[in-house]
matplotlib code that plots the C-alpha trace (Angstrom):
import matplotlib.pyplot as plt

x = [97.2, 98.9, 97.4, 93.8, 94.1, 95.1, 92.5, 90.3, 91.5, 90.8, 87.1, 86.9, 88.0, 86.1, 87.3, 85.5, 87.8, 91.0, 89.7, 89.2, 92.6, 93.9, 92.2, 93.8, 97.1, 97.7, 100.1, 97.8, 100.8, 100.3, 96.5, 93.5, 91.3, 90.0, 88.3, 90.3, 87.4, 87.5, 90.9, 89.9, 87.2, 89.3, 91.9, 89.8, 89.1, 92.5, 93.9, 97.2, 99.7, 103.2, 104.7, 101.7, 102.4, 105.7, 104.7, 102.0, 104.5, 107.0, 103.7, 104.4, 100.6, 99.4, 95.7, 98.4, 100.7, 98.2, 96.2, 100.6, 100.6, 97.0, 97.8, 101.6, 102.3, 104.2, 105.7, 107.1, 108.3, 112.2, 113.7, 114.8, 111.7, 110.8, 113.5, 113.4, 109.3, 109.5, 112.4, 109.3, 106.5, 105.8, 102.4, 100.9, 98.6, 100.4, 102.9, 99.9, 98.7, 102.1, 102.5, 99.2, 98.5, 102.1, 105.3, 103.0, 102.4, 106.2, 108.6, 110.6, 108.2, 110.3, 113.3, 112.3, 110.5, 114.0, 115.2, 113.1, 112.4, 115.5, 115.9, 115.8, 113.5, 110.1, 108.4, 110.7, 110.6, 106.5, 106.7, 108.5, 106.5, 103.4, 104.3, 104.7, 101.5, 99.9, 101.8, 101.2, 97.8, 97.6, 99.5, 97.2, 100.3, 102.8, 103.6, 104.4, 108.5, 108.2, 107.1, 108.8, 111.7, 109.3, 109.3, 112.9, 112.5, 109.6, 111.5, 114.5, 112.4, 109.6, 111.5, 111.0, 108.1, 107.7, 103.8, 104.0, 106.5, 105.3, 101.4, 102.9, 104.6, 101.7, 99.7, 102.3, 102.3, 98.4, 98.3, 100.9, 99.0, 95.3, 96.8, 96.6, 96.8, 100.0, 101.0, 98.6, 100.2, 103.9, 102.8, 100.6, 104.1, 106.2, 103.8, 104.5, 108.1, 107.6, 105.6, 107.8, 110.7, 111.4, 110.6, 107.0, 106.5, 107.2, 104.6, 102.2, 102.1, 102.3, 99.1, 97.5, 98.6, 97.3, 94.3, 93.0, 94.7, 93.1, 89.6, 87.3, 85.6, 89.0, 90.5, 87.5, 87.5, 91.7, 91.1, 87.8, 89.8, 93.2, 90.6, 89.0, 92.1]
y = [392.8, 392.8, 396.3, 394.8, 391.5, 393.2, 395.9, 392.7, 390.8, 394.6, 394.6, 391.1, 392.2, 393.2, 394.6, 391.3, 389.1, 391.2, 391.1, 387.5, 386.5, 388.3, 386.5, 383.2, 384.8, 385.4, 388.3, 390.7, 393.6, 393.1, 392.2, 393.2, 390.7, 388.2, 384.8, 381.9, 380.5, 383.8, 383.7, 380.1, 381.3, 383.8, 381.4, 379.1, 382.5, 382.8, 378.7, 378.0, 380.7, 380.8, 384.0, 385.7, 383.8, 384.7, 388.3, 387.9, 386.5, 389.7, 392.0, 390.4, 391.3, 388.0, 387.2, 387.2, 384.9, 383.1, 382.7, 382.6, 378.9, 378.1, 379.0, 378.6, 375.2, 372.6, 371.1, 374.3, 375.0, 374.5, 373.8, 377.3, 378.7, 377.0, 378.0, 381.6, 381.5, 379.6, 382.0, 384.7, 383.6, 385.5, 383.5, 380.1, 379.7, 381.1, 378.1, 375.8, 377.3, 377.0, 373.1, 372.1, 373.7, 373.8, 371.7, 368.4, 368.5, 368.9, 366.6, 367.8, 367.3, 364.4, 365.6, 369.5, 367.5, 365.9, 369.4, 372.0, 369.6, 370.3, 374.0, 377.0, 379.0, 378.8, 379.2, 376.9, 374.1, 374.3, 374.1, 370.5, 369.1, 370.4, 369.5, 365.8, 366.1, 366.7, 364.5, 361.2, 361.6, 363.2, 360.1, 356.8, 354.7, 356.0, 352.7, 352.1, 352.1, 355.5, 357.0, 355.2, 357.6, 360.5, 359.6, 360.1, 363.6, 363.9, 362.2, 364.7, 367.8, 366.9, 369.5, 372.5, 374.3, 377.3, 376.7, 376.9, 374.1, 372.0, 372.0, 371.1, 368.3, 367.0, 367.1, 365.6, 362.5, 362.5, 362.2, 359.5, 357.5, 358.2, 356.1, 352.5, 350.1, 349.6, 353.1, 354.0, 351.1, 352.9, 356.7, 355.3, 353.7, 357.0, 359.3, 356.9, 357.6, 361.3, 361.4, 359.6, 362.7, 365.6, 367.8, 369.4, 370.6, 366.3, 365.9, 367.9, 367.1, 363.1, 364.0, 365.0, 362.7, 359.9, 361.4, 361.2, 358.1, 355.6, 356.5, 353.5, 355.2, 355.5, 352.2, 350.8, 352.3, 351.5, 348.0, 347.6, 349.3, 346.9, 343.6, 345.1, 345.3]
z = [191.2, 194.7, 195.9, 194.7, 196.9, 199.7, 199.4, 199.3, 202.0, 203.9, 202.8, 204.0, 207.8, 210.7, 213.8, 215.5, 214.0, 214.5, 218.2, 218.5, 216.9, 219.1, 222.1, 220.3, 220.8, 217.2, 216.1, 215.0, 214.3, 209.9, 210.1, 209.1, 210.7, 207.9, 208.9, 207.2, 205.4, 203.7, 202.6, 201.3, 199.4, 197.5, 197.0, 194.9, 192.6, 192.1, 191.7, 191.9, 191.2, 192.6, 191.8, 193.4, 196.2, 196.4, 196.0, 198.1, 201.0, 200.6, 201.9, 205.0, 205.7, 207.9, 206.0, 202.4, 203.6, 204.5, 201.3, 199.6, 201.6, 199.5, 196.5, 195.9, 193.3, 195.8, 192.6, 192.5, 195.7, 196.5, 200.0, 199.9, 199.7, 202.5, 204.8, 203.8, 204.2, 207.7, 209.3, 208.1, 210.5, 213.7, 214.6, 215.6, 213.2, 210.0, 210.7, 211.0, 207.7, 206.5, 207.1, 206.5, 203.2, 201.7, 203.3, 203.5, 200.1, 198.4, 198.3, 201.0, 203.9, 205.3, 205.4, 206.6, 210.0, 210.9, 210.1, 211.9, 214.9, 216.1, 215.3, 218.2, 216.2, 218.4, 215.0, 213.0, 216.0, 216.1, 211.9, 212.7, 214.5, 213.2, 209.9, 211.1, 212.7, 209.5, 207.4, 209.4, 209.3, 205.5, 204.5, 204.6, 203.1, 205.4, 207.9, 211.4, 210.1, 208.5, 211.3, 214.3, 213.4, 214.7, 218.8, 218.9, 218.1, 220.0, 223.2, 222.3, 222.5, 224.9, 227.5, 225.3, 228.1, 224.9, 225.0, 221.1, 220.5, 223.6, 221.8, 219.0, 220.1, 222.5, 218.3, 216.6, 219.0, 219.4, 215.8, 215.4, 218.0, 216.2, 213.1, 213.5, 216.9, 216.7, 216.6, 219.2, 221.5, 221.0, 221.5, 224.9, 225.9, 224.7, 226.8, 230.0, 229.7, 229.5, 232.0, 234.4, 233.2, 235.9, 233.4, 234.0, 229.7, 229.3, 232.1, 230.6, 227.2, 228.4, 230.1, 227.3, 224.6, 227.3, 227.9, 224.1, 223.7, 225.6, 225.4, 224.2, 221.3, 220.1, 220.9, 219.8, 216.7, 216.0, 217.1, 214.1, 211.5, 212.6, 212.2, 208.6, 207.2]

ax = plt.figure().add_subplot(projection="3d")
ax.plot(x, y, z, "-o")
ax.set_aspect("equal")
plt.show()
């Protein structure tokens, strides 16, 4: 079963796409070059299956790791198998993968942000705060106290200049600040105070965060859903 989806996942790759992921600065060393809408498509052949994930995962090929995040049961994944999988990944966009399709939908999500956030791992710090960059906005009932716990760790790590973790966090508190008004009022007022830090991967991500923050069209748009409610 193993050896047939990865001769699959090899008949779905083109030297195009092995060449672009590359250009995205994606670790290319165990790929075949497979579009993720691809790997989507076979994973809705397949439905959920965690031991073929898990198998899949120990290839260590990049496209089935990727399709092992879509497919594994999030019921059935344990914190362990989240730490052991997340010390695995060698690439931007399988932690993305990872966070978005998996970790934001177990039980453990909270407590792996607080956890990874402050890890050295470049991978395991990115999976932090890109998992909390998911969740927030994945989560319609999470509320402004569940997630004011999140700039801390933000503030804490906003000096980390690793381009992977700095994006990351510059997502995490564009996301957080995309949510409601209120929110959007206390990321605006944490990018100010990173931005008035020494520190120039603080400067830069505050520049960003307050660049898609205060446009109108979104103001505008926080400010209509705040009065509807």
């Amino acid at each position: 079963m193993i050896d047939q989806l990865l001769k699959q996942l090899e008949e779905l790759s083109t030297a195009t796409n092995k060449r672009q992921m590359a250009k995205l600065g994606i670790n290319i060393s165990n790929a075949y070059g497979v579009k993720v809408e691809d790997i989507r498509t076979m994973s809705k052949e397949i439905g959920r299956n965690h031991d073929l994930a898990i198998k899949l995962w120990k290839t260590g090929n990049h496209e089935a790791r990727i399709l092992a995040t879509i497919i594994a049961d999030p019921q059935s994944t344990d914190i362990d198998l989240l730490q052991d999988w997340v010390m695995d990944i060698n690439s931007w966009d399988l932690c993305d993968q990872f966070c978005n399709n998996l970790v934001t939908n177990t039980e453990h999500v909270e407590l792996l942000i607080v956890d990874w956030c402050i890890q050295d791992e470049t991978f395991v710090k990115r999976a932090g705060f890109s998992t909390m960059a998911v969740y927030v906005i994945k989560n319609p009932e999470l509320r402004e106290k569940d997630v004011d716990g999140y700039f801390g760790l933000i503030l804490n790590e906003c000096w980390d200049k690793r381009n992977y973790v700095r994006k990351a966090v510059s997502w995490a508190l564009k996301n957080i600040g995309k949510k409601d008004i209120h929110l959007n009022r206390k990321a605006v007022r944490i990018a100010k105070q990173m931005k008035e830090d020494n520190l120039k991967p603080a400067k830069a991500t505050a520049s960003e965060v307050l660049k898609e923050l205060q446009t109108p069209e979104l103001l505008n748009k926080l400010k209509a859903k705040h009065d509807g409610e």
